[in-house]
Z-matrix of the N, CA and C atoms (Angstrom, degrees):
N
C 1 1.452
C 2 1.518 1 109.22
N 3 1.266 2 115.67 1 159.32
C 4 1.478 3 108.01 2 -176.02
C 5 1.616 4 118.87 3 -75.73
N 6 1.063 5 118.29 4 166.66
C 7 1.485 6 124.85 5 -163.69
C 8 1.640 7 104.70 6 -82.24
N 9 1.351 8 136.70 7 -144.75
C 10 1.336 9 160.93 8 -154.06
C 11 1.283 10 106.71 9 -82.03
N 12 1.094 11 118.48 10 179.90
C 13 1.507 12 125.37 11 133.52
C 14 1.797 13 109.76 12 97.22
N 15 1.294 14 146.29 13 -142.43
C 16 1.398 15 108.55 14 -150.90
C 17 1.798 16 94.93 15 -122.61
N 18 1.173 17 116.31 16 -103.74
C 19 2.075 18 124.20 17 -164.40
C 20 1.532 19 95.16 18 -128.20
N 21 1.422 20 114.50 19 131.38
C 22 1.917 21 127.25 20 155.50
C 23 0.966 22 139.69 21 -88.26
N 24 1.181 23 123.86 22 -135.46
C 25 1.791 24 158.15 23 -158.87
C 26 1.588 25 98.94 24 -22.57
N 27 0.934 26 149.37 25 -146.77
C 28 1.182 27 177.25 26 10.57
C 29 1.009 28 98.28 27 130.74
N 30 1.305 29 149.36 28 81.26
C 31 1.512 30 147.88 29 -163.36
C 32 1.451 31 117.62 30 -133.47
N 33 1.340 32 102.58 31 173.99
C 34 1.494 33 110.25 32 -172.32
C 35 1.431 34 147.49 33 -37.03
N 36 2.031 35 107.71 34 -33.77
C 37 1.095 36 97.53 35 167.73
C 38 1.243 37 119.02 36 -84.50
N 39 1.739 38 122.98 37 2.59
C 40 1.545 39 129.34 38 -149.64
C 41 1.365 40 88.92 39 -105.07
N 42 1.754 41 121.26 40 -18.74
C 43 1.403 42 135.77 41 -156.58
C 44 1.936 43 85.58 42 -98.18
N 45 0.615 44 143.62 43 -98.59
C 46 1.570 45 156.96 44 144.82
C 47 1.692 46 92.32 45 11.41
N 48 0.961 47 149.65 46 -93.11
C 49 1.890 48 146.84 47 -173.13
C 50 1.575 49 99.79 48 -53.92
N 51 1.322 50 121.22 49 -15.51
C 52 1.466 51 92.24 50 168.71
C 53 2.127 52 101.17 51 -111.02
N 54 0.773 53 100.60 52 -12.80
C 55 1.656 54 105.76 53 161.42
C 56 1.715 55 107.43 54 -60.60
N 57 1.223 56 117.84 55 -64.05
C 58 1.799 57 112.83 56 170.09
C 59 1.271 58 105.55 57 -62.44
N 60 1.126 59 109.55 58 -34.84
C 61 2.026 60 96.28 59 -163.31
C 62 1.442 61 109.50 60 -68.59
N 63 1.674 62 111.45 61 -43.98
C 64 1.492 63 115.80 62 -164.89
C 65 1.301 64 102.00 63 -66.40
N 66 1.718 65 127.33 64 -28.23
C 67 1.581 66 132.65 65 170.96
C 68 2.081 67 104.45 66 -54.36
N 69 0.784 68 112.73 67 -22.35
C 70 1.349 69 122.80 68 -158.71
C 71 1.613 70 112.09 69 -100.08
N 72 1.251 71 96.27 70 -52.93
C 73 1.483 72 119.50 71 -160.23
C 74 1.904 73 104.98 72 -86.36
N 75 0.931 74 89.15 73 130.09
C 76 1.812 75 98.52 74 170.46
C 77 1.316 76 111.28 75 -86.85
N 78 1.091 77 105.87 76 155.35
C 79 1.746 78 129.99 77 -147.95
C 80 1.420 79 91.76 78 -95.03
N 81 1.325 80 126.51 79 134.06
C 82 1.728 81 144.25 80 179.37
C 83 1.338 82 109.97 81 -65.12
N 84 1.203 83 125.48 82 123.62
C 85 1.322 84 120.12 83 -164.39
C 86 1.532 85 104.43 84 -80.77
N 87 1.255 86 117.01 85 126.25
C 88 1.719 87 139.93 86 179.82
C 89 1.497 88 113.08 87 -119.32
N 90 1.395 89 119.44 88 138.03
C 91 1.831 90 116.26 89 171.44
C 92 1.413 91 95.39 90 -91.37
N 93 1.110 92 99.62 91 -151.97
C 94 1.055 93 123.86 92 160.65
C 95 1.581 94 147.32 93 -74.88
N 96 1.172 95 104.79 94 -35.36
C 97 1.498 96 129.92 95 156.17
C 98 1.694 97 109.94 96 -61.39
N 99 1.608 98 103.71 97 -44.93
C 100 1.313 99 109.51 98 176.42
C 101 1.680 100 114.78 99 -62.28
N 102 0.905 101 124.80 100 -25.63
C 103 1.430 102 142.09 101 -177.52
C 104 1.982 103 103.33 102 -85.41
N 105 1.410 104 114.74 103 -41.25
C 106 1.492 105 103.43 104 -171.60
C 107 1.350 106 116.29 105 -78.89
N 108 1.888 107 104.17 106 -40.18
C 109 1.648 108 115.98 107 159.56
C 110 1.804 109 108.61 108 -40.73
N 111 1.174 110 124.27 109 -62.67
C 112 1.734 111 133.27 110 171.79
C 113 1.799 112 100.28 111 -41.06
N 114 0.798 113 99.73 112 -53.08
C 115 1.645 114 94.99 113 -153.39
C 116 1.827 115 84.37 114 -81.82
N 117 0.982 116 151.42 115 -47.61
C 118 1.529 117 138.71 116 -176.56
C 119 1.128 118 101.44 117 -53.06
N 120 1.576 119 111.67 118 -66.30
C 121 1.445 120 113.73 119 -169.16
C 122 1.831 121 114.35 120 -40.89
N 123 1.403 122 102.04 121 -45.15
C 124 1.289 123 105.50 122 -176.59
C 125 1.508 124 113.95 123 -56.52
N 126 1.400 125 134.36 124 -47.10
C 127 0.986 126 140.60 125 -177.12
C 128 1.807 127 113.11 126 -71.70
N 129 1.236 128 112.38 127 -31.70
C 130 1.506 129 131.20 128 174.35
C 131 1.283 130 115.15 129 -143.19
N 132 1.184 131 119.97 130 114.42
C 133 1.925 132 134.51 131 -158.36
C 134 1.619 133 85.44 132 -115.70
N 135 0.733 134 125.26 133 -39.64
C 136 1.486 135 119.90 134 169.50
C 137 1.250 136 123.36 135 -76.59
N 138 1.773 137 126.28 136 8.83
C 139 1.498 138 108.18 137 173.07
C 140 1.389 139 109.97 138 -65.93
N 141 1.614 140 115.89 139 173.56
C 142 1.565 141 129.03 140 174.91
C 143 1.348 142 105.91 141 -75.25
N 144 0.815 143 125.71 142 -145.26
C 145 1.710 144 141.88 143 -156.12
C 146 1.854 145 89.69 144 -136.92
N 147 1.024 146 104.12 145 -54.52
C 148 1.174 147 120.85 146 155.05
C 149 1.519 148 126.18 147 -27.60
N 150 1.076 149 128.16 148 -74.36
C 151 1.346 150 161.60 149 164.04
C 152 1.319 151 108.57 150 -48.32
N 153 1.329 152 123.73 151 -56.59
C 154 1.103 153 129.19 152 -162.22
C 155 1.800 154 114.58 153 -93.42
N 156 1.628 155 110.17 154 -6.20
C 157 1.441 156 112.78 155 176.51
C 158 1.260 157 87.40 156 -87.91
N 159 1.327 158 122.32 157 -43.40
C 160 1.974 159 104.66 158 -164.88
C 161 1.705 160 95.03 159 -71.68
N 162 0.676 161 140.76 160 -72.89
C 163 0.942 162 100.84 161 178.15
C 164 1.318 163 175.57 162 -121.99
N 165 1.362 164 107.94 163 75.92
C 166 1.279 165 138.87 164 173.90
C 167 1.339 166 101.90 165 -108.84
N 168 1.647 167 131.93 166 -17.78
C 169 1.105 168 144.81 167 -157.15
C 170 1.766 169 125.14 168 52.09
N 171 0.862 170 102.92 169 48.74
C 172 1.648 171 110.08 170 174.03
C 173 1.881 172 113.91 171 -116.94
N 174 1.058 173 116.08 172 135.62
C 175 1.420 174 106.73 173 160.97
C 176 2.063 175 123.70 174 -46.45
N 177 1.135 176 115.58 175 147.16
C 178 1.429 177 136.40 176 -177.04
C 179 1.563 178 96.19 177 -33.39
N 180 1.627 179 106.30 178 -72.49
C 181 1.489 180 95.85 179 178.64
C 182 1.447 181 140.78 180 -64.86
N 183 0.774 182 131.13 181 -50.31
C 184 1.819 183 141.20 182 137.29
C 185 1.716 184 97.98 183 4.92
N 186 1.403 185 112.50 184 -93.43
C 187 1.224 186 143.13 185 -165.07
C 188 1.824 187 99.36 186 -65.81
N 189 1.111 188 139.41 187 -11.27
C 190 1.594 189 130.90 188 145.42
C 191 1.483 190 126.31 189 -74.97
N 192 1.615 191 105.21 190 -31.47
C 193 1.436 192 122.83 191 -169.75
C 194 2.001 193 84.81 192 -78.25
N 195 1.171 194 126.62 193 -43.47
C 196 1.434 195 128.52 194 -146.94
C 197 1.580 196 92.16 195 -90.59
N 198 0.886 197 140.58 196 -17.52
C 199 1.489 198 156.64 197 155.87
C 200 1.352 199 117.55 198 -85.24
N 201 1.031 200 150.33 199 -21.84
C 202 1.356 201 144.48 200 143.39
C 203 1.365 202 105.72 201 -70.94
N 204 0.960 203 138.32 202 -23.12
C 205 1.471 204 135.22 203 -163.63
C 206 1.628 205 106.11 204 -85.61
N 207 1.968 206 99.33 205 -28.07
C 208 1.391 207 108.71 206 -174.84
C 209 1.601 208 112.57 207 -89.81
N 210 1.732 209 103.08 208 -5.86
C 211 1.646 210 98.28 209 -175.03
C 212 1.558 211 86.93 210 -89.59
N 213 1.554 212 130.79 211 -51.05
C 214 1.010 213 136.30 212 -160.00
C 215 1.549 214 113.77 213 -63.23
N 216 1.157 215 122.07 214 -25.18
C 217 1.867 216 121.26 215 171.03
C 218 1.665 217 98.38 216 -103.11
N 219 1.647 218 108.66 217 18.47
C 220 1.921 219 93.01 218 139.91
C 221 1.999 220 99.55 219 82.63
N 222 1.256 221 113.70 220 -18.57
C 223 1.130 222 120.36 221 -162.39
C 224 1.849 223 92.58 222 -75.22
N 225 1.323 224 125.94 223 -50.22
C 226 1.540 225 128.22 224 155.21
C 227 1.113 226 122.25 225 -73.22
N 228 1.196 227 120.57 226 95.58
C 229 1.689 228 127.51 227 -159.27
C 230 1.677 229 103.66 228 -89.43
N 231 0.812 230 122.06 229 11.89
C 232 1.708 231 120.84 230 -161.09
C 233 1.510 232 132.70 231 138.25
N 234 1.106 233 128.35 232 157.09
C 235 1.495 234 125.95 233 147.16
C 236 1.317 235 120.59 234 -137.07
N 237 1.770 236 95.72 235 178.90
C 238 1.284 237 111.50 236 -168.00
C 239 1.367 238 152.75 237 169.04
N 240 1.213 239 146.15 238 135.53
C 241 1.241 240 122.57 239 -110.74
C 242 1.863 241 110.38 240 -79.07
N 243 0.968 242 116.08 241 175.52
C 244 1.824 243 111.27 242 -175.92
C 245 1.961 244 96.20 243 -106.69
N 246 1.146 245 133.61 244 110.18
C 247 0.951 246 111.80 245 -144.92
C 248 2.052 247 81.81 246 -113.07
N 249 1.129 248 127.92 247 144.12
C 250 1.192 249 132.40 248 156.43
C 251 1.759 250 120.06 249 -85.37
N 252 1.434 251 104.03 250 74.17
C 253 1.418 252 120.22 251 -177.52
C 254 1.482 253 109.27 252 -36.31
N 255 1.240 254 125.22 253 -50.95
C 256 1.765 255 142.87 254 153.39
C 257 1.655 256 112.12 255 1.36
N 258 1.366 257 97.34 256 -66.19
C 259 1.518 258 113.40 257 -169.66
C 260 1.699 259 113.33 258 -84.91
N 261 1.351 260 107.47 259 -7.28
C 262 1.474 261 116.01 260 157.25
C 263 1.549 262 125.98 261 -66.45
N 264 1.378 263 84.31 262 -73.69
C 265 1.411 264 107.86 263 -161.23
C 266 1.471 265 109.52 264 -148.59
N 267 1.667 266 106.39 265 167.16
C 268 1.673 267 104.29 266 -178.21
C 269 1.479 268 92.92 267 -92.37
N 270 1.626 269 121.24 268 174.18
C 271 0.977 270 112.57 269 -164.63
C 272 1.624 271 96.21 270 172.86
N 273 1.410 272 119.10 271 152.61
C 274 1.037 273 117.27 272 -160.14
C 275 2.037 274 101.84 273 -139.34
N 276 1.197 275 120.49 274 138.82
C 277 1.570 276 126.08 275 172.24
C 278 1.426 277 120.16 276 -100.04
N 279 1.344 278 105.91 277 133.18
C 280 1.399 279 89.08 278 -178.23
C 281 1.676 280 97.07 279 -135.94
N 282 1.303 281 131.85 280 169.81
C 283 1.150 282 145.25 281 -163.14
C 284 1.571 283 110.17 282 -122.86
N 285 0.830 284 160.67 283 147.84
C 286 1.470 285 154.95 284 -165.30
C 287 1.727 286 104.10 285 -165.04
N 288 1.552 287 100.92 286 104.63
C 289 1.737 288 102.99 287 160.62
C 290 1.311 289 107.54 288 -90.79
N 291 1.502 290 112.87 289 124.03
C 292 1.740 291 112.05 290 -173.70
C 293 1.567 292 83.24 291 -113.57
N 294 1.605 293 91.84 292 149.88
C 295 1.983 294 99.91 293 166.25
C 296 1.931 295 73.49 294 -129.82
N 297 1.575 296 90.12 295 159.22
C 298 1.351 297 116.71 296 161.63
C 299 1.404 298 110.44 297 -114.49
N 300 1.525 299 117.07 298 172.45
C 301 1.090 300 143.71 299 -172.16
C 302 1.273 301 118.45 300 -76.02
N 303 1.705 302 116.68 301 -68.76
C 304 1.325 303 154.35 302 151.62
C 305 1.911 304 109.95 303 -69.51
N 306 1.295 305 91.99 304 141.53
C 307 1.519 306 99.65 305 -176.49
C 308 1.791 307 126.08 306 -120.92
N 309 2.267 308 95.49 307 5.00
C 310 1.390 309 83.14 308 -161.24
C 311 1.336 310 100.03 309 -101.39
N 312 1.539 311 113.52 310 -168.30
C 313 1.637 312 107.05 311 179.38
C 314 1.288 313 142.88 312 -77.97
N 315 1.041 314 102.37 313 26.45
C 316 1.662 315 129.09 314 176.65
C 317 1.691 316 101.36 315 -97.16
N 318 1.590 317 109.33 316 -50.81
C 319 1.470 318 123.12 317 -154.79
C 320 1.745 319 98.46 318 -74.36
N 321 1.381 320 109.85 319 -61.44
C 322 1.348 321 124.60 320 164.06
C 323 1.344 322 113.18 321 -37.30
N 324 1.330 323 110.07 322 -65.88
C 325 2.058 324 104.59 323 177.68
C 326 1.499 325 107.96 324 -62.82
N 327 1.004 326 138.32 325 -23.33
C 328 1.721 327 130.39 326 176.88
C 329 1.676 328 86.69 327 -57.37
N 330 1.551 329 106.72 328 -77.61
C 331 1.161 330 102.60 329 -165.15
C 332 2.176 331 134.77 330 -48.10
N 333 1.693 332 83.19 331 -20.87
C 334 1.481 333 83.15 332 179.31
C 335 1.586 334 108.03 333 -87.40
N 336 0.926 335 132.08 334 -35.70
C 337 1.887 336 136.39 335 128.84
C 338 1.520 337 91.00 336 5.97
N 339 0.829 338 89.29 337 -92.20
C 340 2.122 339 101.06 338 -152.82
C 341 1.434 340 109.48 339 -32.79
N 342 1.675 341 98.16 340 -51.85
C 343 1.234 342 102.00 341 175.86
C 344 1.839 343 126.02 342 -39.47
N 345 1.355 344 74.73 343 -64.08
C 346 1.264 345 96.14 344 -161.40
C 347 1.474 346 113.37 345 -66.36
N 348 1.241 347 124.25 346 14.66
C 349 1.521 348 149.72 347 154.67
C 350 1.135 349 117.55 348 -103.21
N 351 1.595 350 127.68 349 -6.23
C 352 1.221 351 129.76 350 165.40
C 353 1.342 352 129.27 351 -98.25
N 354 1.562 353 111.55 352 96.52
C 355 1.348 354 112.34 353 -164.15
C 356 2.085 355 122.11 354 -73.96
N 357 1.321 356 99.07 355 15.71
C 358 1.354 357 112.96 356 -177.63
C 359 1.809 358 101.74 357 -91.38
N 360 1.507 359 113.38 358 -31.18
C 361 1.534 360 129.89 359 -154.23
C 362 1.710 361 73.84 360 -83.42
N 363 1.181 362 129.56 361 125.93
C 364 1.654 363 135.23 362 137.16
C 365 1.226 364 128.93 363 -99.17
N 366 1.517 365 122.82 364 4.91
C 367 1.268 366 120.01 365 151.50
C 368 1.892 367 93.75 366 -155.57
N 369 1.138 368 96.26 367 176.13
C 370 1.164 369 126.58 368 -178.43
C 371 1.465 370 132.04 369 -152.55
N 372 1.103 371 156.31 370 90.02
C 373 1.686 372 168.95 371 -125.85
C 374 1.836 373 106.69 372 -129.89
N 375 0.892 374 122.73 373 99.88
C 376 1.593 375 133.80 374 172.34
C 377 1.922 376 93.89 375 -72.99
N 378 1.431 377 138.24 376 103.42
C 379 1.287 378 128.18 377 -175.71
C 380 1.505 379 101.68 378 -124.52
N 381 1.478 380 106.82 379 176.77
C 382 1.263 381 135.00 380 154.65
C 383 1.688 382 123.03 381 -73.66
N 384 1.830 383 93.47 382 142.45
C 385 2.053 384 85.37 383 163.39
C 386 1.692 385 91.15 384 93.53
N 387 1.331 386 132.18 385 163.03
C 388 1.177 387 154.79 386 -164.98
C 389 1.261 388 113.64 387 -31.86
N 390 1.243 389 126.02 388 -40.64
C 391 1.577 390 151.13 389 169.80
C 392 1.658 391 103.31 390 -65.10
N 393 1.288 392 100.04 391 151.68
C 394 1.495 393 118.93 392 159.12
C 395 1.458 394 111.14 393 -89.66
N 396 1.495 395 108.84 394 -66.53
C 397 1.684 396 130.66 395 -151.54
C 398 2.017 397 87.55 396 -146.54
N 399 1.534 398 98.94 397 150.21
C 400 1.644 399 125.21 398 162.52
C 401 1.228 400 87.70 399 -126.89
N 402 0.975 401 111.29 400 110.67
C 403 2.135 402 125.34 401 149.81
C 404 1.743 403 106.96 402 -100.03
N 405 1.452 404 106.71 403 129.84
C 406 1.496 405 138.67 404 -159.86
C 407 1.790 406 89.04 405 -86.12
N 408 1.089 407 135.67 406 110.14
C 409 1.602 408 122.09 407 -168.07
C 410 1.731 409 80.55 408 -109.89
N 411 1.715 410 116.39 409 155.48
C 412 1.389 411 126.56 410 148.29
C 413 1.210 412 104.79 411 -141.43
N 414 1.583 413 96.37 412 112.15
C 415 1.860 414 103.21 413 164.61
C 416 1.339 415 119.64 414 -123.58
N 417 1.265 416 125.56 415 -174.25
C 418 1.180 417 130.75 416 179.05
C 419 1.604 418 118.23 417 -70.30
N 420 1.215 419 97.89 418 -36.65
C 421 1.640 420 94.74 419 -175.93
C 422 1.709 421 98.71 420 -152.90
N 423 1.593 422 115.99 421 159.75
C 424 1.531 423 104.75 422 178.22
C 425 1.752 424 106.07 423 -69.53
N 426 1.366 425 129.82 424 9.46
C 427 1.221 426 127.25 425 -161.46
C 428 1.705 427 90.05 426 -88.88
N 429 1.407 428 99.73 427 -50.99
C 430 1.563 429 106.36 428 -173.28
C 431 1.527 430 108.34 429 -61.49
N 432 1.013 431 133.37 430 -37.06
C 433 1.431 432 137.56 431 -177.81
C 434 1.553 433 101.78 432 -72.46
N 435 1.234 434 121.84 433 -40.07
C 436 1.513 435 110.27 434 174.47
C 437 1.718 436 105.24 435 -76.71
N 438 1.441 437 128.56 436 -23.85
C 439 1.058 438 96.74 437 151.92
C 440 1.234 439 150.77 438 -60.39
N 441 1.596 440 106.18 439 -47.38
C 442 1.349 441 121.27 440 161.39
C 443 1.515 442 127.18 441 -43.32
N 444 1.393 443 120.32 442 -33.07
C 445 1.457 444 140.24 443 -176.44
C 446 1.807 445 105.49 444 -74.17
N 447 1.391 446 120.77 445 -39.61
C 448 1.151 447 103.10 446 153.80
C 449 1.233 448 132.99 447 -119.60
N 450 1.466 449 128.61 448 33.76
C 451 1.269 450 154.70 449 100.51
C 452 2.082 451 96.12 450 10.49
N 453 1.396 452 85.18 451 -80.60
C 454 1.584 453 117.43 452 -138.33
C 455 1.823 454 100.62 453 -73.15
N 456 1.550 455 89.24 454 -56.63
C 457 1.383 456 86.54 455 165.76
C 458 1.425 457 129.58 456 -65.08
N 459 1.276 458 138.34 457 -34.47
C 460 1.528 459 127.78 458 131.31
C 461 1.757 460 139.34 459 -19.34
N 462 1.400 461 90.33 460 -23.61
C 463 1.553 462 112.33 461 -171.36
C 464 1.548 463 111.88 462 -75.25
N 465 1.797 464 90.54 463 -39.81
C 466 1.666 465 114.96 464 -145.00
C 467 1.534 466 86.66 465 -118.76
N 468 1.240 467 164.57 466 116.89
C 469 1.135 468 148.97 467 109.34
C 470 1.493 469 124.51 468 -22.59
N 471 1.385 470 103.48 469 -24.42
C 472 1.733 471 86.44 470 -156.30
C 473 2.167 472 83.78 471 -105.83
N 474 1.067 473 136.99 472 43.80
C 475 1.156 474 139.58 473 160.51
C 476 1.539 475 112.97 474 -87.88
N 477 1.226 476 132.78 475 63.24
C 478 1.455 477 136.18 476 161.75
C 479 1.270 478 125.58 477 -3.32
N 480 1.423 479 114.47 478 -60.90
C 481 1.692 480 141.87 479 175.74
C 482 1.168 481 117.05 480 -153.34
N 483 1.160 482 112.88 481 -177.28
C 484 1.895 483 141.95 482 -165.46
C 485 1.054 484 124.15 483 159.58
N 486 1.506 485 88.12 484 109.24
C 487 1.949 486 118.14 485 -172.91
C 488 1.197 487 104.58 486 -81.12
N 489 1.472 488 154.78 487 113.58
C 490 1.253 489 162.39 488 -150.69
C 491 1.919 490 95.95 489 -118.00
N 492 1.091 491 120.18 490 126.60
C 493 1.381 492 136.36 491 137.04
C 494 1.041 493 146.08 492 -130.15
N 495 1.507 494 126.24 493 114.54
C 496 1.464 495 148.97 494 -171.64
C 497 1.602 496 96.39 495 -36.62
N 498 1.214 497 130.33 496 128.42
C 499 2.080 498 126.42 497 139.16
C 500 1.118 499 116.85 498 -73.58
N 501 1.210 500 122.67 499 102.85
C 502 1.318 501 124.66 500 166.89
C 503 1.535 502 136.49 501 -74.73
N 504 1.496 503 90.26 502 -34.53
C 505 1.706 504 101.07 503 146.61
C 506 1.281 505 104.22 504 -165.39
N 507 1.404 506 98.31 505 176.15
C 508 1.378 507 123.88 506 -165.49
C 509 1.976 508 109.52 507 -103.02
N 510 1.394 509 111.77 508 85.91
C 511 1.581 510 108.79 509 -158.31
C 512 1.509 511 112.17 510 -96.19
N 513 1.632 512 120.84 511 10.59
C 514 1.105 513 127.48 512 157.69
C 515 1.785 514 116.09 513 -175.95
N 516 1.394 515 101.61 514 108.07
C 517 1.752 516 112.41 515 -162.36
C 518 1.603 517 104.59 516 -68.93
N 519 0.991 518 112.82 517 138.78
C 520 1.352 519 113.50 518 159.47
C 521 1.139 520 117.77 519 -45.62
N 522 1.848 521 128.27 520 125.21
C 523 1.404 522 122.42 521 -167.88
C 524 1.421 523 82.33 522 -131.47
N 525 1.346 524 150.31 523 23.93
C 526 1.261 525 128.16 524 -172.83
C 527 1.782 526 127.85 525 118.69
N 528 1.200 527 135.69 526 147.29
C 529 1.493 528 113.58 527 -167.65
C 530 1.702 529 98.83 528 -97.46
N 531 1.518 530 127.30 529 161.94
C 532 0.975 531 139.04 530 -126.24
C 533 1.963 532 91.82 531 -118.55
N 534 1.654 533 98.30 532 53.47
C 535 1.728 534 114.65 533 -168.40
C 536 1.741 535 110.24 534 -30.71
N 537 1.807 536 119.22 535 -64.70
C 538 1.052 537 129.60 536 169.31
C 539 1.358 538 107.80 537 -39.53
N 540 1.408 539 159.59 538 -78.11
C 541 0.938 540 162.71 539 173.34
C 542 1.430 541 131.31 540 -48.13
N 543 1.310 542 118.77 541 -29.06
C 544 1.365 543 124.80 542 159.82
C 545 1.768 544 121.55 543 -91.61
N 546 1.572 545 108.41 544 -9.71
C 547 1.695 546 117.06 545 -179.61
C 548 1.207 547 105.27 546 -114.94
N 549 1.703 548 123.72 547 -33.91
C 550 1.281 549 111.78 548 -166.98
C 551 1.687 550 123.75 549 -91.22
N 552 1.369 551 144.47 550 146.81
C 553 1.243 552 118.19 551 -130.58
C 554 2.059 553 75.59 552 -103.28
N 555 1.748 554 104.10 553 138.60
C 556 0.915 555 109.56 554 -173.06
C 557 1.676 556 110.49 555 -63.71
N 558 1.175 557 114.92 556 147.97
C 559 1.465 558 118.85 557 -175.10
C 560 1.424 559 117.03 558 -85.33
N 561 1.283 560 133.88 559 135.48
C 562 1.195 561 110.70 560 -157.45
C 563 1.897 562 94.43 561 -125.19
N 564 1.676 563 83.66 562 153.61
C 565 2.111 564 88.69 563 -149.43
C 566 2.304 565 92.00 564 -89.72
N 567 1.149 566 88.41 565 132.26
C 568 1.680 567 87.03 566 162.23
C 569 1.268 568 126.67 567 -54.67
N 570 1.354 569 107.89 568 150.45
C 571 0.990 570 111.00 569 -166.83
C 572 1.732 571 129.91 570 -85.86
């Protein structure tokens, strides 16, 4: 599990600019092919070029050019491995509703800072409703997280509260976003 220190990856203010932006921003134009290449890849980031023209059904070249085209407009941001933390190590999740004190963009960026120096935090969510932020904590034990927890709040003055909840399990993993259904224009049933 990861070591010390404060919240990471993909976090709140990066979570928050693409929350306004995607309100803003028009959607990258994809076919269909563009959508089956996405949805394989998603499920297998390691197919070949090979692998991955059959099936989507395109020839080798076609289907490399149409995949570079998708890393290169940013729309495939990366990969990487799916790791079964389980078979490592024991390890514990915790959930954290933080409210702050202060609300402007000074107060907020301190706090998304911290995070984002905290390599225990693996996600982080800027939301709506009673909450400020849910930061995704993984530590070794809830002992370490209560260290870390007032660690952090020592760090941060302007952290008001933090609602802590245990994961007890995990009852459906992230396998990928739901491309057909969020790109394809829903069909609408007669009446």
């Amino acid at each position: 599990m990861p070591q010390d220190k404060a919240w990471p990856g993909k976090l709140a203010g990066q979570a928050g600019q693409e929350l306004r932006g995607s309100m803003a921003r028009k959607s990258a134009k994809v076919d269909k092919i563009d959508l089956k290449i996405l949805g394989v890849l998603q499920d297998r980031g390691r197919s070949s070029n090979l692998e991955l023209a059959a099936k989507v059904g395109l020839s080798p070249s076609p289907c490399h050019n149409r995949h570079r085209g998708l890393e290169k407009s940013g729309i495939i941001r990366g990969y990487r491995a799916d790791i079964d933390l389980a078979k490592l190590t024991d390890y514990v999740e915790i959930l954290s509703f933080v409210t702050l004190h202060k609300h402007g963009r000074t107060q907020q960026g301190a706090f998304e800072k911290l995070i984002e120096g905290t390599p225990q935090a693996i996600a982080c969510y800027q939301i709506s409703g009673n909450f400020d932020y849910i930061v995704h904590f993984v530590c070794r034990a809830v002992s370490d997280y209560v260290d870390l927890h007032h660690r952090l709040i020592e760090e941060e003055p302007n952290i008001a509260s933090v609602t802590t909840n245990v994961i007890m399990s995990e009852t459906k993993k992230f396998a990928g976003y739901p491309l057909k259904e969020l790109i394809e224009p829903a069909e609408t049933k007669p009446d």
